[in-house]
C-alpha positions in Angstrom: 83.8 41.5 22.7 85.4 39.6 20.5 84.7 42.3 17.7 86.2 45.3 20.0 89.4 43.4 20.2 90.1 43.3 17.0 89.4 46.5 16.3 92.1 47.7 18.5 94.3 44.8 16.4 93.8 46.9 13.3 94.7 50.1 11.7 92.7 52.9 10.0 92.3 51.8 6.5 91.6 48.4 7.6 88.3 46.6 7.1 86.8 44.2 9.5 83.3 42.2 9.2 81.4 39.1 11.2 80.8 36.7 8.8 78.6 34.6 10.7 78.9 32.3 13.6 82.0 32.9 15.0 83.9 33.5 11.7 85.3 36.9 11.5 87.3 38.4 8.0 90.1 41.4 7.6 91.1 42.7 4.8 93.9 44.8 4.8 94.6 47.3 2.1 97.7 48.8 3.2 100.0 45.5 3.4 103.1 45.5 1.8 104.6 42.2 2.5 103.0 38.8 3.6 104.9 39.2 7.1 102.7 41.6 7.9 99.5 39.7 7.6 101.7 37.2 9.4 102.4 40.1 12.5 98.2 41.1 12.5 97.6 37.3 12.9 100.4 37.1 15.9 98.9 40.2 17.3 94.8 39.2 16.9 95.8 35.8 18.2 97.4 37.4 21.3 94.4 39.2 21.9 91.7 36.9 21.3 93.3 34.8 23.7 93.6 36.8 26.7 90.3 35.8 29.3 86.6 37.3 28.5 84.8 38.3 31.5 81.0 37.0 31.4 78.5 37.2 33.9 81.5 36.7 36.8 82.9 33.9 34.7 86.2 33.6 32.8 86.2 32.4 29.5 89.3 31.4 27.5 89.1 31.1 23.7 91.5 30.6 20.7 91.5 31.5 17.3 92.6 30.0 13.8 93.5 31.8 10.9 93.0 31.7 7.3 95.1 34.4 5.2 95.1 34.8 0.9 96.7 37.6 -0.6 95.8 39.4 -3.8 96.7 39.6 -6.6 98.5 37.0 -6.1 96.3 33.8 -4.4 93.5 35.5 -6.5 91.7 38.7 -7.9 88.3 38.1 -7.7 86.8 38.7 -4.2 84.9 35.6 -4.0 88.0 33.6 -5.1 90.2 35.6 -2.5 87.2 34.6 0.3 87.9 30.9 -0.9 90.9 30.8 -0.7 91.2 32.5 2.9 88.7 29.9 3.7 91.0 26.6 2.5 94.0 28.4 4.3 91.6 28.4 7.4 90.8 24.7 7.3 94.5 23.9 6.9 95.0 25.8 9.8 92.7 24.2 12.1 94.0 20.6 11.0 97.9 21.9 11.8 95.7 21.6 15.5 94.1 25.2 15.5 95.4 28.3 17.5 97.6 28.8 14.2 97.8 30.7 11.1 97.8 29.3 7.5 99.2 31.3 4.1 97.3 29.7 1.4 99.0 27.0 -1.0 98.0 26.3 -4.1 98.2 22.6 -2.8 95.5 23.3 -0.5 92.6 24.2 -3.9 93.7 20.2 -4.5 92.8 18.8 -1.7 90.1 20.5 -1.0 88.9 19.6 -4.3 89.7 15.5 -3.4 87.8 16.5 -0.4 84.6 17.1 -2.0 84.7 14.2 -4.7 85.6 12.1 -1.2 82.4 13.3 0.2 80.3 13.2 -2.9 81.6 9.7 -4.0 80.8 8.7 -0.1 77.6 9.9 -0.4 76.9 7.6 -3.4 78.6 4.6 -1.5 76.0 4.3 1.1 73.2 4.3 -1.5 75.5 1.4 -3.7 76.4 -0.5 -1.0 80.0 0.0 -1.8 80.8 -0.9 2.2 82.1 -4.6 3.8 82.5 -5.3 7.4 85.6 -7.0 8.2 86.5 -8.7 11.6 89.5 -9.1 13.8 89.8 -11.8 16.6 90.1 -10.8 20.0 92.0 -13.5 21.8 92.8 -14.1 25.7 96.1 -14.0 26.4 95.8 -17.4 29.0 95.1 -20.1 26.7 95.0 -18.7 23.5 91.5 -18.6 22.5 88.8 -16.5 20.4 86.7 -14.4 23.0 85.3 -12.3 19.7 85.7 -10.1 16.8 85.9 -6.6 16.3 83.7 -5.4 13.1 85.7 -3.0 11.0 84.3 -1.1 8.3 85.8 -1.3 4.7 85.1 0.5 1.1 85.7 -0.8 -2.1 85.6 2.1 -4.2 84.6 0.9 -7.7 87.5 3.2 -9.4 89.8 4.4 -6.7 90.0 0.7 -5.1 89.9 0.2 -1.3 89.8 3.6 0.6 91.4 3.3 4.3 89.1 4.5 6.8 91.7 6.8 7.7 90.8 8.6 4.7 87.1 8.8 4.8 85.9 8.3 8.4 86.6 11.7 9.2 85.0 12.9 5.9 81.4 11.2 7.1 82.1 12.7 10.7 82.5 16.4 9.3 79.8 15.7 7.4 77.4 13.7 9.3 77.3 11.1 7.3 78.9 8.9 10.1 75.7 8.6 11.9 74.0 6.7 8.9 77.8 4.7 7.9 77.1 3.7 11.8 73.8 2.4 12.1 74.8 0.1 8.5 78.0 -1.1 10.4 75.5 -2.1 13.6 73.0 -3.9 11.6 75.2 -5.3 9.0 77.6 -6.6 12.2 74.5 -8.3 13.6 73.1 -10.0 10.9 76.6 -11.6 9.5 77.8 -12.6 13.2 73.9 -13.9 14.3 74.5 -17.8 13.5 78.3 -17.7 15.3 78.7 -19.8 18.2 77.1 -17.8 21.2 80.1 -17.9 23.3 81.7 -15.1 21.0 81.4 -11.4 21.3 80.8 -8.5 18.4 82.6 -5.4 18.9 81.0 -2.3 17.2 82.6 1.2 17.7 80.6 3.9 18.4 81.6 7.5 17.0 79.7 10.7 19.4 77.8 12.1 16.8 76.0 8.6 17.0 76.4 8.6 20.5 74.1 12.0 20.5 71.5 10.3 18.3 68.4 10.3 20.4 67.3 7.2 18.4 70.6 5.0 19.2 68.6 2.7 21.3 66.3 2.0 18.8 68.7 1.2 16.1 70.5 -1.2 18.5 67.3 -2.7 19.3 66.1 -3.3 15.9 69.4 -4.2 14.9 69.5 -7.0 17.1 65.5 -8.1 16.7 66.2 -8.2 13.0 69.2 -10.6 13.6 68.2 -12.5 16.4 71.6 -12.1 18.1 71.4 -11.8 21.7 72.5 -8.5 23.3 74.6 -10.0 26.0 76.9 -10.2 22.2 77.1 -7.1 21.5 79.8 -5.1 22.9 80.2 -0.9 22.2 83.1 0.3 22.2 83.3 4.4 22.9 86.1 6.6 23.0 86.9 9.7 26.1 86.3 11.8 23.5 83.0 10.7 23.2 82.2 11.0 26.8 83.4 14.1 27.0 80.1 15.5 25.0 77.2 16.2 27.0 78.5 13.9 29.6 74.8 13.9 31.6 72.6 12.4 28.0 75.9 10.2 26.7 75.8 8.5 30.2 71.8 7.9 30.5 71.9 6.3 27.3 75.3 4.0 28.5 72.6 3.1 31.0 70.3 2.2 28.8 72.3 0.1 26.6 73.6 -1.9 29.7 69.7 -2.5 30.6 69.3 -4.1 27.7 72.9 -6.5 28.3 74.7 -5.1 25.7 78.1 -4.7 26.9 80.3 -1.6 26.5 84.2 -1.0 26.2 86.4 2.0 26.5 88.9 2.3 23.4 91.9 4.0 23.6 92.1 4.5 26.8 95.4 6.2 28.6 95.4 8.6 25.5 92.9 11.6 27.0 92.8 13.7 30.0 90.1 12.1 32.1 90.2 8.5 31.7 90.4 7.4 35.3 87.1 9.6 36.3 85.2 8.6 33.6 86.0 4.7 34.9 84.2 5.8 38.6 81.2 7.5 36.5 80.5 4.8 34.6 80.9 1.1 35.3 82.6 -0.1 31.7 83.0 -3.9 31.2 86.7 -3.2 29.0 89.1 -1.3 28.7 90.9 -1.2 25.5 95.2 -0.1 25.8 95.7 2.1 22.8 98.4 1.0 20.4 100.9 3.5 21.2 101.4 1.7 24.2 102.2 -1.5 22.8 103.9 -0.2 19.6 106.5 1.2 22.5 107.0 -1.5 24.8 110.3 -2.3 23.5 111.4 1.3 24.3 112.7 1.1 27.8 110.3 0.4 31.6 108.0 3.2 31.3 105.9 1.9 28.5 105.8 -1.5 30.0 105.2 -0.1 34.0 101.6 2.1 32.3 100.6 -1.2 31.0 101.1 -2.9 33.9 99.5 0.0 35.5 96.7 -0.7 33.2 96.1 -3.8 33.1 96.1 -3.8 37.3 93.5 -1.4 37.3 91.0 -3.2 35.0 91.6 -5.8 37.3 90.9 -4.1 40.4 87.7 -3.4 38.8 86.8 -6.1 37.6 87.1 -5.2 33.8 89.1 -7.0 30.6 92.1 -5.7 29.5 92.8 -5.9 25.7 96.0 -4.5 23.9 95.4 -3.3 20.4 97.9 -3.6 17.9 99.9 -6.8 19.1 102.4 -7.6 16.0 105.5 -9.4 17.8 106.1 -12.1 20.5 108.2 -9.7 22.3 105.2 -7.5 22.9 102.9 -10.6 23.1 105.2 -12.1 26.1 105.4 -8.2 28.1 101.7 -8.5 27.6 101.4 -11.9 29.6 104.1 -11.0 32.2 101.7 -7.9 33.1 98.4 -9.7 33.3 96.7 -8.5 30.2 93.3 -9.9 29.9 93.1 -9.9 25.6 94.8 -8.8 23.0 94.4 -8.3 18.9 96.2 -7.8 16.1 98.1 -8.6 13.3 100.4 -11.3 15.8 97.4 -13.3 15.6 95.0 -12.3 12.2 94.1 -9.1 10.5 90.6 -8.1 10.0 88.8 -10.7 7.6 85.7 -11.0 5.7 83.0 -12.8 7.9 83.1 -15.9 5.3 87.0 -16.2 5.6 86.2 -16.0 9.3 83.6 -18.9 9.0 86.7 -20.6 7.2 89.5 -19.9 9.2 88.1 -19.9 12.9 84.7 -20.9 13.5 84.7 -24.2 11.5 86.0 -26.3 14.5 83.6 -24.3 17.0 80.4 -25.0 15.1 81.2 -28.9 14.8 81.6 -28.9 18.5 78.8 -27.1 18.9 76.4 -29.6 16.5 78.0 -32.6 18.1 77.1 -31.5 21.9 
């Protein structure tokens, strides 16, 4: 169907071809500006957009679009496919349902792309990663409840990468799912020996999520370490939910079976948060930072908090605010009824032996004289 649209899209001396998947190419031989692969890309998009009728169902797509023009971009067909190709990829991260001319910029990064992925490859066999950890304190009396275990690499030429940069290289690639399972065991076995009162948080990306054998890395994870799952917390995105919603929740399940407890991060920022809250009982819920970054910025930030931080109550859940970095915000936070909160107000992510140092120090001496 698909194909028969874009047919009618086209003209005469036109040439259209499947590539595979759903990847489709033109080439147009009779184009005598760039504007006019610019108008075919206007006109395919409105096309491909308008509803598909299958089986009595409706069925709304969207398309991106890729477009290199020779000789210009390139002479050689292969190069010109390439090239099409990196205009593509720019156009689906401008948010897709677009159209991208290709840059010569565009051969760069891709290029930093795949030395990104080949170098990350060779960091999970050197062992280039470190887990730092962030304090998550109550709001009430000022104490350490636990510590969030973020990932850091120390590139041996390029320095320390931010996880900006390469988290969503490993996700594309799949290299997230083993980058995860070393986050989970390493979080374990540094945070083992830490006073029990304190709790380890470990995100949780889908594609780990999906792994049928989740509940056996956890498992092993904490065997190997000794920590007690009542430690562990798991903290998931909406995002994440929103993938094959009926598996992601069984396995939820079984996690909580085990006492491992489990946190929704960013939530207020998706579509669906409040019904995934009555499908699942969560034990947190984590306010993303946009909120607090724009609590100075009139009532309404403050009143979704509040709204927030009300209805984790209601239900019986923690509250924590990411991204606390001023009293101001620390002080809304309190006059709301905010459970927790973390961030740079209080510490930035450490090293587990300058969190030894720093906080734990006092709470181990207590712990040896009781």
């Amino acid at each position: 169907m698909v194909a028969d649209r874009l047919r009618h899209c086209t003209r005469e001396p036109d040439t259209i071809a499947r590539l595979g998947g759903d990847e489709f190419a033109i080439i147009m031989t009779a184009m005598h500006q760039p504007s006019d692969a610019a108008f075919l890309s206007q006109r395919v998009r409105e096309a491909i957009t308008k509803p598909f009728e299958l089986d009595g169902h409706q069925m709304v797509v969207d398309v991106s679009i890729g477009i290199s023009i020779a000789p210009l971009d390139a002479t050689d067909p292969d190069q010109l496919l390439k090239s099409a190709d990196m205009a593509l990829y720019g156009a689906k991260a401008d948010g897709r349902g677009t159209y991208r001319f290709f840059e010569p910029e565009m051969d760069a990064r891709m290029r930093q792309r795949r030395d990104l992925e080949m170098d990350l490859r060779q960091a999970l066999v050197n062992g280039e990663f470190e887990l730092h950890y962030q304090p998550l304190v109550t709001l009430d009396n000022n104490e350490i409840t636990g510590f969030e275990a973020l990932v850091r690499w120390k590139h041996p030429v390029r320095g320390t990468i931010s996880p900006g940069d390469f988290i969503p290289v490993a996700e594309e690639t799949g290299l997230i799912i083993q980058l995860g399972d070393w986050v989970l065991r390493k979080a374990c076995e540094e945070t083992a020996a830490w006073p029990e009162s304190l709790k380890i948080a470990v995100n949780l990306s889908p594609a780990q999520l999906k792994s049928r054998n989740l509940v056996q890395v956890i498992v092993g994870a904490l065997a190997a370490s000794g920590m007690s799952a009542t430690r562990l917390q798991l903290e998931i995105t909406e995002s994440v939910l929103m993938q094959n919603t009926f598996a992601t929740l069984a396995t939820l399940h079984q996690l909580r079976e085990l006492g491992v407890q489990i946190a929704m991060d960013d939530f207020g920022t998706g579509y669906s948060s409040l019904s995934y809250l009555r499908s699942f009982p969560f034990d947190k819920i984590k306010i993303d930072r946009s909120f607090i970054n724009d609590l100075s910025n009139g009532s309404e930030p403050l009143a979704i908090v509040r709204a927030i931080a009300s209805l984790a109550k209601s239900l019986s859940m923690i509250s924590t605010a990411e991204g606390v970095e001023t009293m101001q915000q620390l002080e809304k936070l309190q006059s709301v009824g905010c459970t927790e909160m973390q961030g740079y107000l209080f510490s930035q992510a450490r090293p587990a032996h300058e969190i030894s140092r720093l906080f734990l120090r006092n709470d181990q001496r207590k712990t040896a004289s009781a």
